[in-house]
C-alpha positions as CSV (number, residue, x, y, z in Angstrom):
1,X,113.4,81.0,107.7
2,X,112.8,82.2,104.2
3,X,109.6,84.6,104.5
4,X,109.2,87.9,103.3
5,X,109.4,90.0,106.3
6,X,112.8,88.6,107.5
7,X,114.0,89.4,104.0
8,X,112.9,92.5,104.6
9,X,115.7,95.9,104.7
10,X,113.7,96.4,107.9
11,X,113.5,93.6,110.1
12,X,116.6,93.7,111.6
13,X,116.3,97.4,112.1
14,X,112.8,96.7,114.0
15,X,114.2,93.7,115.9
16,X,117.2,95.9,117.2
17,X,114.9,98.4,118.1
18,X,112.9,96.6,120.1
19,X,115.8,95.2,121.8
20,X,117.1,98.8,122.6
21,X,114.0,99.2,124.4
22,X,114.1,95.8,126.5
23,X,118.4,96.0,127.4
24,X,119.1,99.5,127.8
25,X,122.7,98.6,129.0
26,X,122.4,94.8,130.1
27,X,120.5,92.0,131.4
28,X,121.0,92.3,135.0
29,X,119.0,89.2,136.3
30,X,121.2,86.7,133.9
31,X,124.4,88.3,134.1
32,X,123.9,88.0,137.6
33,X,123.4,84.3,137.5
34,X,125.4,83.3,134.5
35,X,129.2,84.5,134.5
36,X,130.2,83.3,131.1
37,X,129.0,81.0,128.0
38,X,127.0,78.0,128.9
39,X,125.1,75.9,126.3
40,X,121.4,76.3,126.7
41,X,118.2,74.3,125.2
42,X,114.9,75.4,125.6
43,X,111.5,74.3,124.4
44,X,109.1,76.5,122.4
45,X,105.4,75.5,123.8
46,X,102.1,76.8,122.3
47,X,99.2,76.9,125.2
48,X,96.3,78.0,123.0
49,X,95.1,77.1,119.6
50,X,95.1,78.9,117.3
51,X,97.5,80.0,114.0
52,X,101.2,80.5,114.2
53,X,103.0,83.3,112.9
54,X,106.3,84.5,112.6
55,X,108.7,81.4,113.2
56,X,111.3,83.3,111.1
57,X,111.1,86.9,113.3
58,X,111.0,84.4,116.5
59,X,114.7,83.6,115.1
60,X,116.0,86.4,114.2
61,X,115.9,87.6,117.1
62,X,118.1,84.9,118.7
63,X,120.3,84.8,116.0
64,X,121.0,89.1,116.2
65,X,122.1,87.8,119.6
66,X,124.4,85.3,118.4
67,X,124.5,83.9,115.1
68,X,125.5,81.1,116.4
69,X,122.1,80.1,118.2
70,X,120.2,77.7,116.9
71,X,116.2,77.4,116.6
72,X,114.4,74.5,115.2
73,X,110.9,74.6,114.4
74,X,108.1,71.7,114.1
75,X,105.4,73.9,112.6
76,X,105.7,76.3,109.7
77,X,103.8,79.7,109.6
78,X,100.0,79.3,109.0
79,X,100.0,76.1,110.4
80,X,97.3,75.0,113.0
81,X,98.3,74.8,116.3
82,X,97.3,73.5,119.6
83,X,97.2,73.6,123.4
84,X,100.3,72.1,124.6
85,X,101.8,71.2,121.5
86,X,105.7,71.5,121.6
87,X,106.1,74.1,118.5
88,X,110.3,73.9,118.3
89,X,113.6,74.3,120.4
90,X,116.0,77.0,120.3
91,X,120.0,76.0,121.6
92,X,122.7,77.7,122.4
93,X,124.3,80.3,124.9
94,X,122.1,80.4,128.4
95,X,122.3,84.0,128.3
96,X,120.8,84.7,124.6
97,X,118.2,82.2,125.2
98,X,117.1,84.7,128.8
99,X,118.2,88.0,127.1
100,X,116.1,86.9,124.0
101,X,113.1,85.2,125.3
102,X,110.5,88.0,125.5
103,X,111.3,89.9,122.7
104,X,111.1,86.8,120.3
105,X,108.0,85.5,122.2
106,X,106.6,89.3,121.7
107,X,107.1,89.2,117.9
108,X,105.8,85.5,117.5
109,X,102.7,86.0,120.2
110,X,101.4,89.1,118.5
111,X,101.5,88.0,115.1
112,X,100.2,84.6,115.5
113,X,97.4,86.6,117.8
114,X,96.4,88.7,114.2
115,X,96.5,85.6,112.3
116,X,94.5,83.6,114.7
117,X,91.9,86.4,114.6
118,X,92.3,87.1,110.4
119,X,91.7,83.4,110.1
120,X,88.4,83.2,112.2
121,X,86.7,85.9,109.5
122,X,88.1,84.1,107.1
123,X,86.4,81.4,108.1
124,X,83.1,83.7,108.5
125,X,83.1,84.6,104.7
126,X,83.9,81.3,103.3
127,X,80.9,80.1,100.2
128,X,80.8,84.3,99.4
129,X,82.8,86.4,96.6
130,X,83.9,89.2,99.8
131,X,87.6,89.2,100.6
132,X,89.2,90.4,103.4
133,X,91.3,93.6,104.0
134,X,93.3,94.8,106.6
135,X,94.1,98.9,107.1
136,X,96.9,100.9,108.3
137,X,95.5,100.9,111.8
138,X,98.5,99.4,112.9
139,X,100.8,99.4,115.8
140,X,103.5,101.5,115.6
141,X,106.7,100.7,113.8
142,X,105.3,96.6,113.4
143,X,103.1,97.1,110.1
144,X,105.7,95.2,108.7
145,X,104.9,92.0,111.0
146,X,101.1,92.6,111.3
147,X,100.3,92.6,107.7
148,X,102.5,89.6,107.0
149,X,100.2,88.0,109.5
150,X,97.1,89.2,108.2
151,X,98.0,87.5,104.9
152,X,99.3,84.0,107.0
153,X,95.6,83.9,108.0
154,X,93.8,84.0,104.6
155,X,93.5,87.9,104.6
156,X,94.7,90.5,102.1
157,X,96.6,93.8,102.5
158,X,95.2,96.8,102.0
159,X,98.1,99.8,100.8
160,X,100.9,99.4,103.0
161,X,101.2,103.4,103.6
162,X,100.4,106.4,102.2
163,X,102.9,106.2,99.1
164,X,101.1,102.7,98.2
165,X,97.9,103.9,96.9
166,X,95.2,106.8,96.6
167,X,92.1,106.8,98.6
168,X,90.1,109.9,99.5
169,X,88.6,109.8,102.8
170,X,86.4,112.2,104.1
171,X,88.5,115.0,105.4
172,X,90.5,115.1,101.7
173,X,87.3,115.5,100.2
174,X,86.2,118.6,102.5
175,X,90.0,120.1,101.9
176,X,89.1,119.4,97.7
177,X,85.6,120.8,98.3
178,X,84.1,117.8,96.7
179,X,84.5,114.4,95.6
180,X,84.5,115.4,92.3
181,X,86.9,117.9,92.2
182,X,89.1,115.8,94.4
183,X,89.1,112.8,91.7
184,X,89.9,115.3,89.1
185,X,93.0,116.6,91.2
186,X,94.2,113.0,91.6
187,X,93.4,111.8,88.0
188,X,95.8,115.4,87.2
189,X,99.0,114.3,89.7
190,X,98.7,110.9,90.0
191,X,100.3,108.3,87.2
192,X,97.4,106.7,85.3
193,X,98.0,103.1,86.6
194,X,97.5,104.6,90.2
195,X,94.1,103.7,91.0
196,X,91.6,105.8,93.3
197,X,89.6,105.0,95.6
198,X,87.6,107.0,97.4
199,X,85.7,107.2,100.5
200,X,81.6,107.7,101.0
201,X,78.9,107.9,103.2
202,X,75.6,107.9,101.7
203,X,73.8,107.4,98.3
204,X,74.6,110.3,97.3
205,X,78.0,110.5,97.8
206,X,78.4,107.3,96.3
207,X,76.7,108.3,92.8
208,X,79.1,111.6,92.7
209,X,82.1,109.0,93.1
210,X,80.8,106.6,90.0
211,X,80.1,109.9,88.0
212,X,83.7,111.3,89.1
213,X,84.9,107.8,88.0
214,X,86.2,106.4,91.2
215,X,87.9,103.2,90.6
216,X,87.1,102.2,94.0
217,X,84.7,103.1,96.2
218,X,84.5,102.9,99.6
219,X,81.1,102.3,101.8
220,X,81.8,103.7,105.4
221,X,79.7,102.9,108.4
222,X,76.5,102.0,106.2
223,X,73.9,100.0,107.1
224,X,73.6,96.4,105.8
225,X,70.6,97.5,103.9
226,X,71.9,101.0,102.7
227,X,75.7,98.8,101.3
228,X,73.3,96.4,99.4
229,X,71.6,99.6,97.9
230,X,74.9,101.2,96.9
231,X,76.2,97.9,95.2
232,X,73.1,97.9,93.4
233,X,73.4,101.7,92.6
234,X,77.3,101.2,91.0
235,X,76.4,98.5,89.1
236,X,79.7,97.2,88.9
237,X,81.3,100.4,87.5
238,X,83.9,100.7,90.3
239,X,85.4,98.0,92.8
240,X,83.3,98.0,96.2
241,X,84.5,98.1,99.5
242,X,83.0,98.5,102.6
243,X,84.6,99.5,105.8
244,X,83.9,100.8,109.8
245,X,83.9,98.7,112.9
246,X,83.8,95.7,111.0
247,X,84.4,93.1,114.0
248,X,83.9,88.8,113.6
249,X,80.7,89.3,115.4
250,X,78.8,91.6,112.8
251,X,80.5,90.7,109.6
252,X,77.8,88.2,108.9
253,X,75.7,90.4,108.5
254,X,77.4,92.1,105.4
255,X,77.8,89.4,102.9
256,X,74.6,89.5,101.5
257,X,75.5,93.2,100.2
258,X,77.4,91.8,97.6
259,X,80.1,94.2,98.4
260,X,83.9,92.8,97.1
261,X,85.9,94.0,99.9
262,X,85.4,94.1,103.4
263,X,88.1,96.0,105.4
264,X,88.8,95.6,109.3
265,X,91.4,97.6,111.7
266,X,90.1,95.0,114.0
267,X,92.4,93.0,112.4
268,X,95.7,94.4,114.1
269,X,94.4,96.8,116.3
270,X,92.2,94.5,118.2
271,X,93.3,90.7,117.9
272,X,94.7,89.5,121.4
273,X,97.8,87.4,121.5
274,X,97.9,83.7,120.8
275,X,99.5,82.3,124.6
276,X,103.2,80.5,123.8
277,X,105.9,79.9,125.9
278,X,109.5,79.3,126.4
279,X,110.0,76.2,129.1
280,X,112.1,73.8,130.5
281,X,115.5,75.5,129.8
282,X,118.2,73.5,131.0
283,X,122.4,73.1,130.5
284,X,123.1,70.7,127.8
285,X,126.3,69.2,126.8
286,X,128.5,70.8,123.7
């Protein structure tokens, strides 16, 4: 599979690590049953719909076991998929196929869970100018896979960490002493194509950040009514964004702000899985 996360320096790094965790020195129950190589088939089956996501981390992970293994897929990532459909087979040796199966179906249930999830707000702000943002309210050591599946369901990544981009939250503006003294600070280090954004919480806040020349500003935990005041009060002077438990059953009621960004760790910190399986593994002939 030719996506950017498996061409990532990364991936096999996170792969191997979580295979560290699952084989600590072997797999017990199949070297228990299987004494040597025997050629394996099994079938890839989705039982919910949804959107699938990561085909090409699903096999990796076989093929760190054995390069030799062979996956085949019927679907592509951002595809559609449904209850029963057969998704792709993976071949080759019985004991990859065991050893491999939860930590491939891990990978490919939890990102095609975020997509599923991206996709259905997607959905929500379709006919408005709002996009969608993820954050860095990620799961440990797989922002790498989440965002990739943010973006396979219509989303769009925020900064990827904290080298990525500026934004002044709260507490940075309490350890600058202001907001505008904080924007001058960053203006004074940063490179001048680094844009800032930077964080508010009320009217007033939000006027210091268009007078400090904030390139972005972002509205945190407002109401509805007090968002569409502060797009109103910036005028179009800075890039609006607003963020705080943002969820698919209240983001209705912010696109009548007129904000441009709307920004949800629901996305990956909240999503559940989408339910897949690996069945009817058999022997098959050489």
């Amino acid at each position: 599979m030719n996506d950017p996360v498996t061409q990532s320096l990364n991936c096999d790094k996170l792969i191997k690590m979580a295979f560290a965790e699952d084989i600590t020195s072997e797999d017990v129950s199949t070297n228990a049953i299987i004494k040597g190589y025997v050629r394996g088939n099994v079938q890839l089956i989705c039982k919910q719909d949804g959107i699938i996501c990561g085909l090409g981390v699903f096999e990796r992970t076989f093929k760190l076991l054995d390069p030799d293994t062979l996956v085949t897929f019927n679907v592509k990532d951002g595809d559609e998929v449904t209850s029963g459909q057969l998704l792709g087979e993976v071949t080759g040796d019985i004991r990859v196929l065991l050893s491999g199966e939860r930590t491939a179906l891990n990978f490919l249930q939890r990102m095609s869970g975020i997509a599923t999830y991206t996709r259905s707000i997607v959905n929500l702000l379709k006919g408005s100018k709002t996009r969608l943002l993820d954050t860095r309210k990620t799961t440990p050591n797989m922002r790498i896979f989440e965002k990739y599946a943010v973006k396979v369901g219509g989303g769009c990544n925020h900064r990827y960490n904290l080298s990525d981009g500026i934004l002044l939250k709260d507490n940075h503006i309490g350890a600058a002493g202001s907001i505008t003294k904080a924007v001058k600070m960053a203006r004074e280090y940063a490179p001048f194509v680094r844009k800032i954004e930077v964080e508010v919480e009320n009217l007033e806040m939000c006027m210091e950040a268009v007078e400090a020349g904030a390139d972005i500003i972002m509205l945190d935990n407002m109401s509805p009514a007090m968002m569409k005041e502060a797009v109103e009060l910036i005028g179009g002077r800075a890039v609006t964004e607003c963020s705080g438990n943002v969820t698919k059953e209240n983001i209705k009621n912010i696109i009548d702000t007129g904000v441009d960004f709307v920004s949800s760790g629901a996305l990956t910190h909240s999503a559940p899985i989408l339910d897949l399986s690996l069945k009817n593994l058999h022997p098959t002939e050489d």
